[in-house]
C-alpha positions as CSV (number, residue, x, y, z in Angstrom):
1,X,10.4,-15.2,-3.2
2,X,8.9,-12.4,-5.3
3,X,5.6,-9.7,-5.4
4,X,4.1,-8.4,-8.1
5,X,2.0,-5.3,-7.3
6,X,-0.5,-3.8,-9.5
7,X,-1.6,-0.1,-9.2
8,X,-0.8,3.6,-10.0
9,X,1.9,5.2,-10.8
10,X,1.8,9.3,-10.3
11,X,3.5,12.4,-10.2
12,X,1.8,15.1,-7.3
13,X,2.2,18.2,-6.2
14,X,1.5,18.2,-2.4
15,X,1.4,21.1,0.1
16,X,1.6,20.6,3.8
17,X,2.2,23.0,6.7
18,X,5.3,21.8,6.0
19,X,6.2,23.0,2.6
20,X,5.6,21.8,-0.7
21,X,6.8,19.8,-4.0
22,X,5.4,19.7,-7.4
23,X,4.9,17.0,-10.1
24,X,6.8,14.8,-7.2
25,X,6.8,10.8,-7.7
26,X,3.9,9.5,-6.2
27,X,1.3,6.6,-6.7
28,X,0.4,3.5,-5.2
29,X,2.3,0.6,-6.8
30,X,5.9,3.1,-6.5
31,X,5.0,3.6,-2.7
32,X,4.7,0.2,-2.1
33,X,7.2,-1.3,-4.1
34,X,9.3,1.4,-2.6
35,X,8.7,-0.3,0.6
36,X,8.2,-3.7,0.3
37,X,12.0,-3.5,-1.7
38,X,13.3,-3.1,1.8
39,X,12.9,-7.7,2.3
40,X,11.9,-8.6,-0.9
41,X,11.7,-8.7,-4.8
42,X,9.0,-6.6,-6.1
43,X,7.4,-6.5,-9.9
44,X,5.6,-3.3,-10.7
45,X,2.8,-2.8,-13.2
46,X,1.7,0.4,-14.2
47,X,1.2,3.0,-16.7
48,X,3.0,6.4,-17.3
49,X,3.2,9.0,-20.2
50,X,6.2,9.5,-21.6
51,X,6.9,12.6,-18.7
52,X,7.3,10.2,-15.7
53,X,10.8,10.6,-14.7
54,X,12.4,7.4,-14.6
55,X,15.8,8.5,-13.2
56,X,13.8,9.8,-9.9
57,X,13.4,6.0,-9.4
58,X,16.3,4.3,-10.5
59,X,17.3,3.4,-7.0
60,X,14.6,1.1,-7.0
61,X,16.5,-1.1,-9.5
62,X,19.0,-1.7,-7.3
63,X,17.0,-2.6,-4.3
64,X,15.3,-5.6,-6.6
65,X,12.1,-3.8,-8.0
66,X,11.8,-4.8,-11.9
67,X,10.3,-2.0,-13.5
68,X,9.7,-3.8,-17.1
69,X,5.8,-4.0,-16.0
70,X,5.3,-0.1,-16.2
71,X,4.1,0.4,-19.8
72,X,5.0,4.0,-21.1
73,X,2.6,5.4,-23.7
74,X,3.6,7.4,-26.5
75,X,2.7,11.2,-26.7
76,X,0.8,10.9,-23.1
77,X,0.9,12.2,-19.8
78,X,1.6,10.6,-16.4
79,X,-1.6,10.4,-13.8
80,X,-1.7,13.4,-12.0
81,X,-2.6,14.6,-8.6
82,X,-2.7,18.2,-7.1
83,X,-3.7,18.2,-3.1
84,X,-3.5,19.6,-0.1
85,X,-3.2,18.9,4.2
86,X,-4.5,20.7,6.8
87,X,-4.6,20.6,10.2
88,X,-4.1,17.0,11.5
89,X,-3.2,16.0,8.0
90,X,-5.4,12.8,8.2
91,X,-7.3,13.3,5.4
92,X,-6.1,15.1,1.7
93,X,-8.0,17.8,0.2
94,X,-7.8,16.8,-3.5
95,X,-7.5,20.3,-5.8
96,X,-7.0,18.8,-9.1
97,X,-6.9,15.3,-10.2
98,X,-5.9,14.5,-14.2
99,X,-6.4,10.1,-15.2
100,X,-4.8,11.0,-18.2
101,X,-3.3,7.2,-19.5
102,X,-4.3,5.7,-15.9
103,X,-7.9,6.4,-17.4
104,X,-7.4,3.4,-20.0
105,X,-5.2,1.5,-17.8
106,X,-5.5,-2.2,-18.8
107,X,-2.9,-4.3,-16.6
108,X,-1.4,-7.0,-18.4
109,X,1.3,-9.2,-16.0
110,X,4.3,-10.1,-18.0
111,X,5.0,-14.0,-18.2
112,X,7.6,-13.9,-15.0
113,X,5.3,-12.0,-13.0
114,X,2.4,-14.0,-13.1
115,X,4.3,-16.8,-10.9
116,X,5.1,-14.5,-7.9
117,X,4.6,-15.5,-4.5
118,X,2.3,-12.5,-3.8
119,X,-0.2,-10.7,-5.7
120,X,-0.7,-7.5,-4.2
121,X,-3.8,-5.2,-5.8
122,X,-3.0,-1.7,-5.2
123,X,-6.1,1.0,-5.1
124,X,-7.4,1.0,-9.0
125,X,-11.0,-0.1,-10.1
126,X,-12.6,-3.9,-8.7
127,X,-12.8,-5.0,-12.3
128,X,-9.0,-4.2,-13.0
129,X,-8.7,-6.1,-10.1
130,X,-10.4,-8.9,-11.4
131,X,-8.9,-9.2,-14.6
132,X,-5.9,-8.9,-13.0
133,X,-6.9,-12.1,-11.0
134,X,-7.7,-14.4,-13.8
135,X,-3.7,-14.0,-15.1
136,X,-1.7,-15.0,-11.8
137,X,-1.0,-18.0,-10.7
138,X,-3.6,-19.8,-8.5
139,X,-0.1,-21.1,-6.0
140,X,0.2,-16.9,-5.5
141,X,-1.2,-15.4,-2.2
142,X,-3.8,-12.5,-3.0
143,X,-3.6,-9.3,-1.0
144,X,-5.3,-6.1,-1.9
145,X,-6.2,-2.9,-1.3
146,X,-9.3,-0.3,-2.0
147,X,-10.6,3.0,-1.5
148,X,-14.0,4.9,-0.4
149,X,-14.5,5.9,-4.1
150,X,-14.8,2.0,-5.1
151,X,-17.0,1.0,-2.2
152,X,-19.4,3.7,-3.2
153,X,-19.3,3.6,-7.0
154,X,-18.1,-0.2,-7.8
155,X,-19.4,-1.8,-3.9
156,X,-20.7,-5.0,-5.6
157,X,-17.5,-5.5,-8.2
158,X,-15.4,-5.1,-5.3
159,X,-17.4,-7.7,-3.0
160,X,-16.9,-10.1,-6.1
161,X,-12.9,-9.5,-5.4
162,X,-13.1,-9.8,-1.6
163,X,-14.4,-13.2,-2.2
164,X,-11.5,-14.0,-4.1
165,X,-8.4,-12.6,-2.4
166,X,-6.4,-14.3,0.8
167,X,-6.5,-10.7,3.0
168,X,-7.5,-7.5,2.9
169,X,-6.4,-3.9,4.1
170,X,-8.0,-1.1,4.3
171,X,-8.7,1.6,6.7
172,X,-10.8,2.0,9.5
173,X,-13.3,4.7,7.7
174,X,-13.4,2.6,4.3
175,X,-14.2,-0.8,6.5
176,X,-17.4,1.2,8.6
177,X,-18.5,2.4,4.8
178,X,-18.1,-1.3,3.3
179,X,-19.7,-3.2,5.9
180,X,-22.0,0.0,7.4
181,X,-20.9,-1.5,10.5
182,X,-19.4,1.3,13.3
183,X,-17.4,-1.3,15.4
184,X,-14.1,-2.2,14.0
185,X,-14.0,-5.4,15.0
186,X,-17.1,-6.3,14.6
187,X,-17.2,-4.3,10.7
188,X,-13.6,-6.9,10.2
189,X,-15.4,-10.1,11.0
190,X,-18.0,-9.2,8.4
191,X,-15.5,-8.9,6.3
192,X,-13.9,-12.3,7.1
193,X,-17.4,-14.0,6.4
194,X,-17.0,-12.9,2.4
195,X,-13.7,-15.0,1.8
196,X,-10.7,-13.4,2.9
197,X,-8.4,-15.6,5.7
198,X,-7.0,-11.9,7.1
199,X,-8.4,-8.5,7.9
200,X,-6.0,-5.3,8.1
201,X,-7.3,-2.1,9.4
202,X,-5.5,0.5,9.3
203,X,-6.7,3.5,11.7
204,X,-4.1,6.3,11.1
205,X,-2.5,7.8,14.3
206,X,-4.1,5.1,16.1
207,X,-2.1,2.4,14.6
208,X,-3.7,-1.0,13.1
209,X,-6.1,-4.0,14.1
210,X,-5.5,-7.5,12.5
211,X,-8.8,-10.1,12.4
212,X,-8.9,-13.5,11.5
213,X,-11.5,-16.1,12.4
214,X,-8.2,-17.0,15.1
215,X,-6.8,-14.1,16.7
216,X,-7.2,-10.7,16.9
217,X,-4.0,-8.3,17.5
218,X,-3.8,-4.7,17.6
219,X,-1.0,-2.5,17.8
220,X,-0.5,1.6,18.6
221,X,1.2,3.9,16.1
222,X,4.7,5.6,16.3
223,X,4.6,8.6,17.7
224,X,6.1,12.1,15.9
225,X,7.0,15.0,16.8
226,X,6.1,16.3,13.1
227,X,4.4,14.9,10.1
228,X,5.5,16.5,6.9
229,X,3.4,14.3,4.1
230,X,1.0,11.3,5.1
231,X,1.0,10.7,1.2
232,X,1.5,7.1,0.5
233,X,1.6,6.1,4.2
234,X,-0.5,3.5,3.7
235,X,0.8,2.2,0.2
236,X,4.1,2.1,2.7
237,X,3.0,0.5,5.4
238,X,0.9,-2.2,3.1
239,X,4.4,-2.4,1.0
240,X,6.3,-3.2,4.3
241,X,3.8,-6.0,6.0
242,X,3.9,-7.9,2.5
243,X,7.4,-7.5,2.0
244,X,7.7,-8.8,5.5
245,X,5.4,-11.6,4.8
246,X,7.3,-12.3,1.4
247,X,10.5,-13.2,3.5
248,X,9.6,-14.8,5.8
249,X,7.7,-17.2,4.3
250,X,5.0,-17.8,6.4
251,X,1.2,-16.5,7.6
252,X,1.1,-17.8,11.2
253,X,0.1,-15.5,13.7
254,X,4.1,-14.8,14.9
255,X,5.1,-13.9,11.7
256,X,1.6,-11.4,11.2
257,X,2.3,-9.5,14.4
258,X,6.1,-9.2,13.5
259,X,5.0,-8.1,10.1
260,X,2.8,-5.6,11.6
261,X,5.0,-3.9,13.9
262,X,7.9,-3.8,11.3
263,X,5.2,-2.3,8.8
264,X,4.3,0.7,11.6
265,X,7.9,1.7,11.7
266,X,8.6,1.7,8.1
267,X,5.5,4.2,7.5
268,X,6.6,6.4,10.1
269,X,9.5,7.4,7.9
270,X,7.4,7.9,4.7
271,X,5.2,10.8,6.7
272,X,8.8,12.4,7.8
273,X,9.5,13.3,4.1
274,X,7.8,14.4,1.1
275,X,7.0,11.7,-1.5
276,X,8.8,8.8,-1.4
277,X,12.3,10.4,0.0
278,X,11.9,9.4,3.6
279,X,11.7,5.5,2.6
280,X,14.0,5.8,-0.4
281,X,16.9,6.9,2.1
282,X,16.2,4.4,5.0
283,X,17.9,0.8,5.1
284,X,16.6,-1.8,7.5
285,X,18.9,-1.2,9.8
286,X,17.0,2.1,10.4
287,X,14.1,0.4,10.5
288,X,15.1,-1.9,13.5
289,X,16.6,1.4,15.2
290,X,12.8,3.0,14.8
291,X,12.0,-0.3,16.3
292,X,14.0,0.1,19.6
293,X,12.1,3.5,20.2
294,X,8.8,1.8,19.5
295,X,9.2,-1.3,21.8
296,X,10.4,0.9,24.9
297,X,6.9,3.0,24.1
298,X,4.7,0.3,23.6
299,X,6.2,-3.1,25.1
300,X,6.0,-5.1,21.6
301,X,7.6,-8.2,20.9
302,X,11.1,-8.5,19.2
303,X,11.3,-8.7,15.1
């Protein structure tokens, strides 16, 4: 089984309490991929200028992501991102923010890609979403992904992709600002009433709720003794669940609270490094070990 997953790819330059990088890899589609590689096969689509630093990546090759969808434009610059955490580190302070060619990003699937099992759509605007939609298979399963900045600039092109995708995840301030609802769960099921089969909030330290018209199922989040850069936790822990999903093979209920937990302990290492280091050194052995911790915290089910 196979993803494809359509989004950004960036370089930043973070600084925590911490420390800090600069012109690190970064961006949606590589933070999920660099995930979601832990189970499955993963396509990338993207952009980059002819700076993005390929060999920073490489490893990804080897842990089955196909790179051939990241289109490298001649004479331009990667998307960049310049930011900032303070204090609980839940929320990024953006200092400078540069499109460059992400500005005229037009995704175009290659032939291969357009027959994956999964379509994930990664943060990027509702209508590149949509066009997106019109070249993949209509066998694929349709997850995605969206951002404050979309449900307040682009609210009803992104409703017109709700209605069209199989689940969606966002997080628990972006769901209250789609729906204006303040009650999770209630805010999910209104969700649930424009299309999608699954609901995914995620809430940060506070872990993740799952709604479907079914079940509900919530979980708590790992906890640290230190965070050192949330960037890309939740393109990790959105890379993880599909991956998860992709494996397995199935959308029951079992396999979506399995998918969950797993997901949880897989972000916990991308906040424990800067960029995408602390994923792109784990196996998932490591994963299952994070697991062990988690279960004798929070009583969870085996995965």
């Amino acid at each position: 089984m196979s993803i494809t997953v359509v989004g950004s790819v960036a370089l930043d330059s973070i600084a925590t309490e911490a420390g800090s990088v600069s012109r690190a890899i970064g961006g949606s589609a590589v933070h999920f991929a660099n995930a979601a590689s832990l189970n499955s096969s993963v396509n990338v689509v993207g952009v980059v200028g002819e700076d993005f630093p390929f060999e920073h990546i490489e490893y990804l090759k080897k842990r089955g992501v196909d790179l051939s969808g990241i289109e490298v434009v001649e004479g331009g610059k990667t998307f960049f991102w310049k930011g900032r955490y303070e204090g609980d580190m839940n929320k990024a302070i953006s200092e400078i923010t540069e499109l460059n060619v992400f500005e005229n990003f037009k995704p175009v699937l290659p032939g291969n890609f357009k027959n994956s099992d999964i379509l994930f759509l990664a943060n990027i605007h509702p209508v590149l979403q949509m066009d997106v939609l019109k070249q993949v298979s209509d066998k694929s399963i349709i997850i995605m992904d969206s951002m404050n900045f979309w449900i307040e600039s682009a609210k009803d092109d992104l409703l017109k992709v709700i209605e069209q995708v199989n689940a969606v995840i966002l997080n628990d301030e972006e769901v209250r600002s789609l729906t204006g609802r303040k009650n999770l769960l209630v805010a999910g099921r209104a969700i649930l009433e424009k299309g999608p089969k699954y609901v995914i909030i995620k809430k940060g330290e506070h872990g993740v709720l799952a709604i479907t018209k079914d079940w509900v199922v919530s979980f708590p989040a790992i906890l640290l003794d230190s965070i050192i850069d949330p960037t890309g936790a939740g393109d990790s822990f959105a890379g993880a669940l599909v991956g998860y999903l992709d494996q397995a093979g199935s959308f029951d209920k079992e396999t979506w609270k399995k998918a969950l937990v797993y997901a949880t302990c897989v972000a916990s290492y991308n906040v424990q490094a800067f960029s995408i280091k602390g994923i792109a050194a784990i196996t998932k052995d490591d994963v299952y070990k994070q697991f062990e911790n988690y279960k004798k915290a929070s009583m969870v089910m085996e995965i």
